[in-house]
N, C-alpha and C positions, 0 to 999 in steps of 0.2 A: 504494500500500500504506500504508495510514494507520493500520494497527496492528502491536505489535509484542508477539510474548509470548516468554515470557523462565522457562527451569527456573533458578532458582539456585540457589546451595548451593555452587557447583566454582569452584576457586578458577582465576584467570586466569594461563593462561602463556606467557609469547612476547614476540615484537617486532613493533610496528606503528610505520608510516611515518609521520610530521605531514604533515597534507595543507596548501597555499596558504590564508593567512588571510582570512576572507570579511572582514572589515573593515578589512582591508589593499585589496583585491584593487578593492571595488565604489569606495572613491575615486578611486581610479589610474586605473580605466576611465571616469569621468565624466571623468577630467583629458583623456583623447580629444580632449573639444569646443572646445577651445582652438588644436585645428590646423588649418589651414585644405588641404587636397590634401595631406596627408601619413598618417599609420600608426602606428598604437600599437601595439609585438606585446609582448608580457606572458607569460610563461613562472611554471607552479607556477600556475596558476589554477583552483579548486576546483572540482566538477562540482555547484552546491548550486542550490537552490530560487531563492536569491535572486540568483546570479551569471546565474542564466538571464533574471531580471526584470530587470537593468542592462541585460543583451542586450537584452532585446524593446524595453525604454526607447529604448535610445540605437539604434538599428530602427528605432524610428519617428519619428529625428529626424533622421534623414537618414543616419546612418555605417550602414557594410557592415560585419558582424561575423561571421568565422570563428573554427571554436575547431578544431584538429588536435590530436586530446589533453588533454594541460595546456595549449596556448598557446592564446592565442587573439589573434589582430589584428584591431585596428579601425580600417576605413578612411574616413576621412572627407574628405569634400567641399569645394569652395569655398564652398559655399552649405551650412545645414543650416537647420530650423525651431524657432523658438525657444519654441515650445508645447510644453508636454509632455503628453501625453494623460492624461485624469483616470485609466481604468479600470488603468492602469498605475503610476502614482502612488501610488495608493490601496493598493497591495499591498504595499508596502515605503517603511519611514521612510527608510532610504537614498536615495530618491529625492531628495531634496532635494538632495540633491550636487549635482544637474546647473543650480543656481540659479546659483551662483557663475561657472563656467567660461560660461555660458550669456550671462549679462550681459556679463559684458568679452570678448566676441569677437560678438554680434551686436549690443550695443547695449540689449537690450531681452528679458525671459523673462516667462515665465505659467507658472508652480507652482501646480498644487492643493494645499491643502495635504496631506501626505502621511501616508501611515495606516503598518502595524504591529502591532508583537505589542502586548499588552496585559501591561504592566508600569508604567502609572504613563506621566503626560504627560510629552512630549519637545518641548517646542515650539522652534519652531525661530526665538525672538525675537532669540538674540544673534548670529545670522548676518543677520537682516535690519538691526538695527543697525549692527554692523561695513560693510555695502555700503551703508548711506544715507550715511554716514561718510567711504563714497570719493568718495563724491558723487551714488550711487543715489536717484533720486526712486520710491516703491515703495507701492503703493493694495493693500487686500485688498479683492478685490469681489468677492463671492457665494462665501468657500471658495479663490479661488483670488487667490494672490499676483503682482501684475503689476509689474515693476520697470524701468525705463529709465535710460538714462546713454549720452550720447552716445560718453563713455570714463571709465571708472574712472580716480581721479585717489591716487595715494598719500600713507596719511595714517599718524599713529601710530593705533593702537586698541588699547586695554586690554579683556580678557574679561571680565567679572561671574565670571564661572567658566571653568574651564579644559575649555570643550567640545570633545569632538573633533571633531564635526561642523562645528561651527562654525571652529574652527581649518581644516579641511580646506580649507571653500567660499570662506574668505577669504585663504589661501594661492593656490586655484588663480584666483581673482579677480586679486589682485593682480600675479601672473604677467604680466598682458596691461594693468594701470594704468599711465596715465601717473605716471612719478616712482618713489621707494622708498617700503614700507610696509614698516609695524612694527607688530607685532601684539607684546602685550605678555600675561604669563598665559595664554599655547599650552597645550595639552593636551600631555604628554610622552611618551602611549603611539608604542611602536612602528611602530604605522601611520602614524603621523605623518612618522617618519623615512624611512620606505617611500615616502610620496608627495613628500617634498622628493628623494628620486632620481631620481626620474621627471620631477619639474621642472625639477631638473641637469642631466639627459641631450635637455630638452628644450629644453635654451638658456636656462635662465632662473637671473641669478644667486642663490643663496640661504645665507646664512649663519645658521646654528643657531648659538647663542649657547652654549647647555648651562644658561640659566638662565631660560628659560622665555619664549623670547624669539624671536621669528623675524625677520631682515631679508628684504627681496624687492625686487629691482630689477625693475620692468617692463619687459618689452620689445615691439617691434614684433610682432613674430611669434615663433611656436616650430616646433622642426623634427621631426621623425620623429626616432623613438628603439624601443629593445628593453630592457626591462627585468624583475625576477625578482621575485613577490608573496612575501614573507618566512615562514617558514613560521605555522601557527597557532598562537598558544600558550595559546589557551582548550581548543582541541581536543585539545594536548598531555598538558593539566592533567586533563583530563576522563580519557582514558586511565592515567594514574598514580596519580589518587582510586580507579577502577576496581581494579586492581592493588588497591591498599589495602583496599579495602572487601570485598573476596574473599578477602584473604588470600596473594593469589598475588605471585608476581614477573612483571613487567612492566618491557619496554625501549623505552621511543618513542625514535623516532631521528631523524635530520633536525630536531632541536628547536634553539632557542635559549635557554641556559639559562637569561642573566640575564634575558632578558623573560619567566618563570618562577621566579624568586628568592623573591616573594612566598609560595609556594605553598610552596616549599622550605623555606623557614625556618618553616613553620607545620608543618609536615611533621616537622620538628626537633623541634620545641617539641612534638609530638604523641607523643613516641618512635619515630617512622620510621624502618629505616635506607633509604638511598638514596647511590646511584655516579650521579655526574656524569663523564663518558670523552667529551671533543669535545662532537659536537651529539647525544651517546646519554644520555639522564637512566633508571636503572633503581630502580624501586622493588623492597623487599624484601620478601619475609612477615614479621610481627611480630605482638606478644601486642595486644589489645586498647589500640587508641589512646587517649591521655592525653587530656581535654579542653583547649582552647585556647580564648581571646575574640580576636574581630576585628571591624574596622571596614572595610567596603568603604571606599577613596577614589581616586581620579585614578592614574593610572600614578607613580612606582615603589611603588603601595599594592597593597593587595588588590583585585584586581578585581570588580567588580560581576556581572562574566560568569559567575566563576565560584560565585557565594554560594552560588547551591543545592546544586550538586554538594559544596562541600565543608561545607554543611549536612547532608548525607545522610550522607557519610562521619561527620562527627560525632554523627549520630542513634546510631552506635554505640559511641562512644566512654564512656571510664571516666571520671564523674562530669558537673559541669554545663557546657556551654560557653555563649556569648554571644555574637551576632553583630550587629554595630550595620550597618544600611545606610544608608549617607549618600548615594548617586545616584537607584536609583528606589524611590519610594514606594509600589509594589505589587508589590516582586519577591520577595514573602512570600506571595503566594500556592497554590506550590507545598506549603504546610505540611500544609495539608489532605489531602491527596494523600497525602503518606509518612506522616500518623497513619493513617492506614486500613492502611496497613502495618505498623502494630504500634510508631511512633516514637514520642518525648513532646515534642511541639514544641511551645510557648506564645508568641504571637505580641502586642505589645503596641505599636503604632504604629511607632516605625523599632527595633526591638529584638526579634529574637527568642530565647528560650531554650531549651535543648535538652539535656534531662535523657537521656542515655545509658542506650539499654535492650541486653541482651545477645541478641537477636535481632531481625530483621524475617521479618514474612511476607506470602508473596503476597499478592496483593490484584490487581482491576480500579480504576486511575488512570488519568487523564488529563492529557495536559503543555498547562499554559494558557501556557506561550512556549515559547523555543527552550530555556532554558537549564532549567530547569522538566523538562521533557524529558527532557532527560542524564540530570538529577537522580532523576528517578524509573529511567531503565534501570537507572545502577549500582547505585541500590538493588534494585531485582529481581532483580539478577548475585547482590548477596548475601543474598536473602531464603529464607527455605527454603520451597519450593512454587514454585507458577505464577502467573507477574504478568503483566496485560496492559496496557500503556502504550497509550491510545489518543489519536488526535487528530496524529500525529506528522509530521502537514504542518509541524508547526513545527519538529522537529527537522532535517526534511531543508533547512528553510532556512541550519543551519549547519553538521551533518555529514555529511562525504561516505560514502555507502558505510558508516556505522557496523555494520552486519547483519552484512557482508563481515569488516570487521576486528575484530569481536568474536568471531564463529566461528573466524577464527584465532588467536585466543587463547583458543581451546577453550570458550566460550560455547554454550550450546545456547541458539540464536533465530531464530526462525521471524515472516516477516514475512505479512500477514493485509490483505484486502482491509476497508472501514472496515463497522463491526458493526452500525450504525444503517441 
């Protein structure tokens, strides 16, 4: 179902559950290939587009993966293959993850290099750095990256930038290096502390600094473990703009709030009111939102996940806002989209501006990523008329079941086989 249409105008009311974070969930699952005859079982793992493509990946590298539910176990072998298949690769930038774990436990990987939504390049040069570093000798020939090391040896390594991805591969790397490594300038998002549990529970020592700093002792091997994906909190945020944008009161629950703080204080700063009660964050109804400027940056900032969506909510808001994006360089694409929708968005290299009109209307859009996406539903929730979001392969690669949990918060939307 690759389309979705959407009556808005009704304001959202109710409570939805936060589903497992897909960019929690798809690192921790590449962390698998680091065990040699043991089991990863993972609890709170999303039912999404792209948790299916980790699946088919790490399938055809030798681990047995069941999902019962939310859990899913992956069992892997004494032997696995250290190729990743291209036509797999190519459907998700997360692929790359499986480079790191890959290298220090057979010796030797071949990554194609890996594809993605389209939001601006993501290249994946400071993780090959960081493993030539441990002592990876590493050729790109024809597209795909071929890396060998007898054994990863540990080193310090300082980031250019505080990549999560990067961060991740060189974490689960390191895991299995000869010696301690020290990664300096970690990425601080959430998911990062998610997958240092799963390395804990996996026998491997690691101390988080709190300043941006990761130690890792390596060890021989790692053992079987059971561990919980943290909930999502773009997914969260995404639900409580919604709330906002309609007008209605909305409860996400199962959330965590401070990896949601960003949101909150903009939220503040917008005239919102909102209750924080445990892991339940409730948004309120209120008069027409203030404008606010922001600057996407690195976790504890404003997330990059979420610029669109709270670009949309701003397309309504009273007077001009400012959004600077400082990560990807084409995540302003979505602009075009919600001016068809009746918005005033002026896009000016990393800077967009966005003059607050007192209404949106239907319109046929299409979401060119995942986040893209969101962005254009909530706007349909509060446009007045019929919006059709088309292309929403990209959304289901990070919300589970959205159709579902937007009808329970009294949404009228109807999902639609693809129109072309």
């Amino acid at each position: 179902m690759n389309v979705m249409r959407i009556e808005g105008g009704r304001p959202l009311q109710g409570t939805v559950r936060t589903q497992g974070a897909k960019n929690a969930a798809l690192p921790v699952m590449a962390a698998c290939l680091l065990l040699k005859g043991g089991a990863l079982t993972l609890a709170n793992v999303p039912e999404l587009y792209d948790v299916s493509t980790m699946m088919e990946l790490l399938t055809a590298l030798g681990v047995t993966a069941r999902r019962e539910g939310k859990e899913v176990t992956l069992g892997v072998a004494d032997e696995v293959s250290w190729e990743a298949p291209e036509s797999l690769v190519r459907k998700m930038r997360a692929s790359s993850l499986v480079l790191g774990p890959l290298l220090a436990r057979c010796g030797r990987a071949a990554l194609p290099l890996p594809g993605g939504c389209s939001i601006g390049s993501r290249p994946i040069d400071l993780h090959l750095k960081g493993l030539v570093q441990m002592g990876a000798k590493i050729e790109i020939r024809n597209g795909v990256v071929c890396a060998q090391a007898d054994r990863l040896r540990g080193r310090r390594i300082y980031l250019d930038f505080p990549s999560v991805g990067a961060t991740e591969n060189l974490m689960m790397a390191a895991a299995l290096a000869q010696g301690e490594t020290i990664i300096e300038n970690i990425a601080r998002e959430p998911e990062i502390d998610n997958l240092a549990a799963v390395l804990r529970s996996m026998g491997v020592p690691i101390d988080m600094e709190g300043t941006g700093c990761v130690r890792i002792k390596g060890v021989e091997e790692v053992r079987s473990c059971r561990e919980r994906v943290i909930p999502d909190r773009i997914e969260a945020c995404t639900y409580l703009l919604a709330g906002v944008m309609t007008g209605g009161r909305v409860t996400v629950e199962d959330a965590i709030p401070a990896h949601i703080d960003s949101l909150l204080a903009k939220l503040e700063e917008a005239g919102v009111r909102f209750a924080v009660n445990g892991s339940a964050v409730t948004v309120f109804p209120a008069d027409r939102l203030q404008s606010v400027s922001l600057k996407t940056m690195p976790f504890p900032g404003f997330p990059t996940d979420l610029q669109p969506q709270m670009a949309a909510a701003l397309s309504l808001a009273e007077g001009t806002s400012v959004i600077e994006e400082s990560v990807f360089q084409a995540r302003f694409l979505y602009a075009a989209e919600l001016n068809r929708m009746g918005a005033d968005i002026r896009v000016k290299g990393d800077t967009a501006v966005i003059s607050g009109v007192e209404r949106l209307s239907g319109a046929n859009v299409k979401a060119t990523d995942l986040r893209a996406g969101a962005a254009l539903i909530i706007a349909g929730l509060a446009a007045q008329g019929r919006t059709q979001v088309e292309d929403m392969v990209h959304v289901w690669r990070g919300y589970e079941a959205i159709d579902v949990k937007l009808r329970s918060l009294g949404a009228q939307v109807e999902l639609a086989e693809d129109v072309r």
